[in-house]
N, C-alpha and C positions, 0 to 999 in steps of 0.2 A: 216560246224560246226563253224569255226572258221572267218569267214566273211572276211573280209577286213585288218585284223589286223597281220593277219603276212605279215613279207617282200617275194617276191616271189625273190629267188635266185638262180644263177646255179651253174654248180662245178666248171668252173674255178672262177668264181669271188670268191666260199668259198675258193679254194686252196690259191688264191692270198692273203686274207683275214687272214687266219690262217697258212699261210706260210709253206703249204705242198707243198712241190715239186712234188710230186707222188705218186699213189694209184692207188689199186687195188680194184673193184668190183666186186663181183658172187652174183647172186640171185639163189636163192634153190627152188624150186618146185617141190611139189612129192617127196622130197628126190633125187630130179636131179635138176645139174644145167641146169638154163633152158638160161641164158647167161652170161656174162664175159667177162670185157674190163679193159683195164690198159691205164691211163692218167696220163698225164706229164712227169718228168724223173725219170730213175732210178738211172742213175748216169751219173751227167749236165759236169764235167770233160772228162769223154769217151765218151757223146754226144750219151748215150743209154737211151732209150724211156721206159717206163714200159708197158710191156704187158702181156697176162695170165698168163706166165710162170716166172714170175720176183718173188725173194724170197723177202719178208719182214721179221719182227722181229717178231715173235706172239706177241710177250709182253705179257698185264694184260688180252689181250681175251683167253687166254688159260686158265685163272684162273677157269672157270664156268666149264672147260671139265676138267680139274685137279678134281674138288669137285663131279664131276659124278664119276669118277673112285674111287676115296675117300671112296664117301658116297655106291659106289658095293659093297665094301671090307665092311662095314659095313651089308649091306644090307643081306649078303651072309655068315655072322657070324664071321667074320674074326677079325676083328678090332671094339672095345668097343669107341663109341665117348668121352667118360667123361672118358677113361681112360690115367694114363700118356703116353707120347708118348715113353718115353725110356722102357716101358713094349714091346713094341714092334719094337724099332728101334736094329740093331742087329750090322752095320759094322760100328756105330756109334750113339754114346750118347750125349742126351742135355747137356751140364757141366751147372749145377746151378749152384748159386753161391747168395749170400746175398741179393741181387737188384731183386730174384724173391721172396724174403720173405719165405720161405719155401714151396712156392705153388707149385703143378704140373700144368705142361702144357699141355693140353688135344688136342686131334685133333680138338674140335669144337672148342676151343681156336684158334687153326692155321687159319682153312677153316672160322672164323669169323675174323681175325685181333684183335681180343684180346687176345692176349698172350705175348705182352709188348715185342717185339722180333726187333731190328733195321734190318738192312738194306729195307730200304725204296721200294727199284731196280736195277734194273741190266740197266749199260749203254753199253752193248752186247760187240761184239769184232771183229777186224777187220777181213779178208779171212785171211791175212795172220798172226793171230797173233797163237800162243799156246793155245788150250782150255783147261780147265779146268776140273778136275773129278768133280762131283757134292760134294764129299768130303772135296776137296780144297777149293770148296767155301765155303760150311757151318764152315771151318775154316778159309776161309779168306789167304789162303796160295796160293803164284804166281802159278802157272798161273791167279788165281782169281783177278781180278780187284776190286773186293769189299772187305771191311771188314767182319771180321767174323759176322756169325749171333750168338750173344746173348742176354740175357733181357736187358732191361733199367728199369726196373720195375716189379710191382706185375701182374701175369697173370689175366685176368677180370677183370679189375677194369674199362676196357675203352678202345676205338678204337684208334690204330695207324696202319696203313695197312703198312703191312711186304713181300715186295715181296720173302724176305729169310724164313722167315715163312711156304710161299705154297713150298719153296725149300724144307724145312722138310719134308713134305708130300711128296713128290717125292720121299727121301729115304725111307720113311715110306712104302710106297707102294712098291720099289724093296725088301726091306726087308721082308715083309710080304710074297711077291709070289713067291721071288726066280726070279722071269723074270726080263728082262731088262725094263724100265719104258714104250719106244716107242710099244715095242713088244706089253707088256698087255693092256696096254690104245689104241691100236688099237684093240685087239680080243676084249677085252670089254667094248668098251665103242663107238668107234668109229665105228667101223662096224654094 
C-alpha cells in the first residue's frame, strides 16, 4: 500500500533511536499468546537481560482496560456517566473548591481528560521504596510522590490528560463494588 516510502527499520536500531533500553513483546492470537520475547536490558547495573517474565510499569496502557471496567459499572446500572463522581465516591470526596467554577465532575469528564484535574503522572517507585494507598495519592500525602490530584480549572471546557484523574476512577470503582480494584477488574473485565 504504502510503496517505497516508509523507512524499513528493526528493533534494535528503534531501541537505540528512541533510547529504550528494554522491552517486552507478546502477540495474542485466539485470545492466546501465540509468542513472547524480551530484548535488551532490564537492569544494565545487575547486568539482567529482559525476558518474558520481566515486570514493567503498565503506565497509560492500562488506561483503555481501566475505562472497560469503568464503562461495566455503567453498562450493568451501577454508576450514571453525567453524574457527579462524589454521588458516588464513598472513602473519599472530590474537594471543590473555586478553580472548578461550581461545576461537577462527571466520570465521562475523568475517562475523557476533561475535568481540568493536574497531575499529569505518576513517575512509579522504586522496590525498595514505601507504597502508597491510593488515598494518599489522591491527596498527595507521603508516601505519594506526586501532588494532590485537584482542578486547575472549569470541568469541560478542554482537554488536559490527568493520569490522577483515571486514579479517581479507580477509587470510584472500589467504592462502587466493595472489591479490591485488581480483584473486580480481573473477574470482569479481564477474564
Amino acid at each position: 500500500i504504502f510503496g517505497d516510502s516508509l523507512p524499513m527499520y528493526n528493533l534494535e536500531q528503534r531501541m537505540k533511536e528512541t533510547n529504550i533500553k528494554g522491552l517486552s513483546i507478546a502477540v495474542i492470537r485466539n485470545y492466546q499468546i501465540d509468542w513472547a520475547k524480551g530484548y535488551g536490558w532490564a537492569d544494565i547495573a545487575e547486568n539482567r537481560m529482559v525476558n518474558t517474565e520481566t515486570r514493567f510499569q503498565a503506565a497509560s496502557i492500562s488506561k483503555s482496560l481501566n475505562s472497560m471496567g469503568i464503562l461495566k459499572l455503567a453498562e450493568q446500572g451501577r454508576l450514571r456517566l453525567n453524574a457527579d463522581i462524589n454521588d458516588y465516591l464513598k472513602s473519599w470526596k472530590f474537594p471543590y473548591d473555586s478553580l472548578s467554577k461550581n461545576k461537577e465532575i462527571t466520570t465521562l469528564h475523568l475517562l475523557s481528560h476533561t475535568a481540568a484535574l493536574g497531575v499529569h503522572g505518576f513517575p512509579g517507585y522504586n522496590r525498595k521504596d514505601s507504597l502508597p494507598t491510593l488515598i494518599q495519592v489522591l491527596n498527595g500525602n507521603r508516601p505519594a510522590n506526586t501532588g494532590a490530584v485537584r482542578s486547575f480549572g472549569e470541568p469541560g471546557k478542554g482537554f488536559k490528560y490527568s493520569g490522577g484523574g483515571t486514579t479517581i476512577t479507580q477509587q470510584l470503582l472500589m467504592d462502587i463494588t466493595g472489591k479490591k480494584y485488581a480483584d473486580w477488574m480481573w473477574k470482569n473485565v479481564l477474564k
